[in-house]
N, C-alpha and C positions, 0 to 999 in steps of 0.2 A: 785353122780358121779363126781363132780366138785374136790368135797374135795379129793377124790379118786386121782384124778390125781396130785391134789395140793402134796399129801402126798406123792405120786408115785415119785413128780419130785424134791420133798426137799429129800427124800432119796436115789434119785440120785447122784444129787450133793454133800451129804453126804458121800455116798459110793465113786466118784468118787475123792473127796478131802483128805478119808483116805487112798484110791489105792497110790493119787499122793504123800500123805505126808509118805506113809511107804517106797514108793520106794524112794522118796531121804534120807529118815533114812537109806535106804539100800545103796545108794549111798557112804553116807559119814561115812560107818559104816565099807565100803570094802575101801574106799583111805584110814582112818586114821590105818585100818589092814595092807594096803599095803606100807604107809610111817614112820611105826613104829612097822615092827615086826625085831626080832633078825635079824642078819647078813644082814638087810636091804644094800642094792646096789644104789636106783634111786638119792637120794643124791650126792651121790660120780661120778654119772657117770655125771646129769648131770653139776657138776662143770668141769667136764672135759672138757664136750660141750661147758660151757658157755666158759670158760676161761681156756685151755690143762696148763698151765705153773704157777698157784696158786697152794699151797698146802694146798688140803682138809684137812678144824678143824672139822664141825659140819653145820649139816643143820634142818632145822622144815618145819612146814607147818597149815596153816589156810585153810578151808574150807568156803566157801560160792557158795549153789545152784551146775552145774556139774563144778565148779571152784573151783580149788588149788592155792594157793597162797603160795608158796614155796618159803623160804629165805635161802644162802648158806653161810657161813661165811669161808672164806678162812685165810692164814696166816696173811692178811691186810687188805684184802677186803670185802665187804659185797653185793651181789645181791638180788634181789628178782624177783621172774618173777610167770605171771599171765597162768594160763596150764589151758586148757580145757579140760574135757574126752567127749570123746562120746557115750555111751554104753562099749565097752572090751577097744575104742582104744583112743591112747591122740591124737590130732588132731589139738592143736593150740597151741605157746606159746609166752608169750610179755615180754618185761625186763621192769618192773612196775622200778626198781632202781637198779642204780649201781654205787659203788664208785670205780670201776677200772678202767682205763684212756683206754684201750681197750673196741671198742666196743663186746658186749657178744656173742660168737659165729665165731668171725671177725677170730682168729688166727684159731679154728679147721676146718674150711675151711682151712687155709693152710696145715696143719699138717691131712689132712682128711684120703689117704692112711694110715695112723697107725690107724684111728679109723677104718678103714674097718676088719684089723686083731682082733678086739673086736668080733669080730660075732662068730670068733670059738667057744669063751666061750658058744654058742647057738647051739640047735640041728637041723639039714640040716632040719625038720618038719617047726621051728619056724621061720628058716631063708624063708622058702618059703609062707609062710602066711605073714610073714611081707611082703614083694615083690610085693606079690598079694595088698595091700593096699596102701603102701607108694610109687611100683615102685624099680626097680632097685637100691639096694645103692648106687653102686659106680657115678648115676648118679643125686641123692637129692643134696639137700644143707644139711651143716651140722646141721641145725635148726629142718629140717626134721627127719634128722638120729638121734637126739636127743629123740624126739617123736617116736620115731622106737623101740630107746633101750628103755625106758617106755614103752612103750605098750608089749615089751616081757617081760621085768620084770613083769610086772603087769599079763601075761597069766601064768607067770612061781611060780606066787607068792606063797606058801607052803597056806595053809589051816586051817593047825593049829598049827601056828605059834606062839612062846613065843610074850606076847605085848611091853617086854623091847625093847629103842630104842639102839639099838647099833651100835658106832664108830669106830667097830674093825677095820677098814679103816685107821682111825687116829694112830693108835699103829703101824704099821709100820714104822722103820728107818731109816732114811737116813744114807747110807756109806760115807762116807768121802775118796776122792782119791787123790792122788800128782802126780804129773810128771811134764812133760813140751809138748808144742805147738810149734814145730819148734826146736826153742833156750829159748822160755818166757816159765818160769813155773808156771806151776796152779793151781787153789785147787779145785776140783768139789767133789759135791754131788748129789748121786744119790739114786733113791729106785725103787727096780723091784715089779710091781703086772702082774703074770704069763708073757703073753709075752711083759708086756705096761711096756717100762723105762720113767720115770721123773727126773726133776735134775734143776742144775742151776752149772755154774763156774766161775771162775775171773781168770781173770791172776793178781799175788802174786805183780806184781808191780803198777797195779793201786787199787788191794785193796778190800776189801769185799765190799764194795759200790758202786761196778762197774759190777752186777753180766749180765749175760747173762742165757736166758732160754733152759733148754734142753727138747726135745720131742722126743720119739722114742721109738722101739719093739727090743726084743729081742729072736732068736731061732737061735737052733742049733749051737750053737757056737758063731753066728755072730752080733754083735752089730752094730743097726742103730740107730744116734741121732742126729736128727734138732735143729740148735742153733738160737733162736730169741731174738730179742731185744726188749725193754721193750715196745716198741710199736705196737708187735707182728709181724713184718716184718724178713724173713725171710736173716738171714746174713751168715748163714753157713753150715757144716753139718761135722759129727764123721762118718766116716764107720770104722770098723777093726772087729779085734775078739776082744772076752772076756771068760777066764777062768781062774779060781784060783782068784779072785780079780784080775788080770789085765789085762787091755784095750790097744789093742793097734790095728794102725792103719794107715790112710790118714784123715786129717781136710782137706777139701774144702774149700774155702769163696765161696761167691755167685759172685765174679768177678772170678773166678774156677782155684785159683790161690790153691796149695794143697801145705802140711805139713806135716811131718812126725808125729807122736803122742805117749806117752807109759804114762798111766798113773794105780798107784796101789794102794792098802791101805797100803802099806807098812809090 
């Protein structure tokens, strides 16, 4: 009888050691499916969360236990931050490193209203399950809504998905526009993904190494785009239309002093 039970509780342990070791095989068998199949998103977005005004090169990711260790390498910069899953949803995330002089996160809290217009990409279903878990968006921190857009990507994830990792993200162009600001003329570059604009511009007299960052959406005509400085502080703001290649408008500064604007690709 003794032995009985000896062997009854070594093949427990047995059995409950191969339960626990196939479910984290299954664990990191669905992150490395979900951070490396074709037309992969979680990359791209969350560089936007960490940092709106870097442009997305290329991201990876390490695995250890329900932890990702996801690195983002921008046009300069380099992050890495430490994400927990918890069962379907991510639920924690730390910046383990980062060489951008902005703290990660710090600017898409300002620029947050544009990340809210992201959720259309999302079906009204997914938009209310996340809700139900995270709470209201417009009412998280951006850190939060970061872990929101993950966790939808991750329910949205295709199934059987190519395992190539692709940066079709990176292969979009930036436009190149001229005009002037007032009376100063400038050179901006910009690139639309659906209604989310990115950019950066100078005015021609102090020089390409004096750029300023641009964040903003675009629909229906109308173009909105926040101008920060390299310290992610907001200094300005573009409203006008845009069609044909050209913009045009009111520049605001943040002291709400306004400018007239017309810039094109010539």
């Amino acid at each position: 009888m003794k032995k009985i039970k000896i062997f009854l509780a070594v093949f427990f342990l047995l059995f409950t050691f191969s339960v626990q070791l196939i479910s984290a095989q299954n664990v990191n068998s669905q992150m490395r499916h979900f951070f490396s199949y074709k037309n992969n998103q979680a990359y791209w977005w969350l560089s936007k969360f960490a940092h709106p005004m870097n442009v997305f090169k290329s991201g990876s990711f390490e695995m250890s236990g329900n932890y990702m260790y996801v690195t983002i390498n921008s046009e300069s910069n380099t992050a890495k931050f430490k994400i927990h899953k918890n069962g379907s949803i991510f639920d924690s995330i730390e910046t383990i490193s980062d060489t951008d002089l902005p703290e990660a996160f710090f600017a898409s809290n300002v620029a947050k209203d544009i990340f809210l217009a992201f959720w259309r990409e999302f079906s009204p279903k997914t938009i209310e399950k996340i809700e139900k878990t995270f709470g209201k968006l417009n009412n998280i921190r951006s850190d939060q809504m970061c872990l929101a857009v993950l966790t939808a990507l991750y329910w949205n994830c295709p199934t059987n998905p190519s395992s190539t990792i692709s940066n079709d993200i990176v292969k979009y162009e930036y436009m190149t526009y001229y005009g002037c600001v007032g009376d100063f003329p400038v050179t901006m570059s910009i690139i639309f993904k659906k209604n989310y604009v990115e950019g950066s511009y100078y005015y021609n007299r102090k020089g390409p190494g004096n750029k300023l960052n641009l964040l903003g959406s675009y629909e229906n005509g109308l173009m909105y785009l926040g101008e920060t400085n390299e310290f992610g502080q907001r200094t300005g703001s573009f409203v006008g239309s845009y069609s044909d290649g050209v913009y045009r408008g009111k520049f605001i500064t943040s002291q709400g002093k306004e400018y007239p604007f017309i810039i094109s690709t010539r």
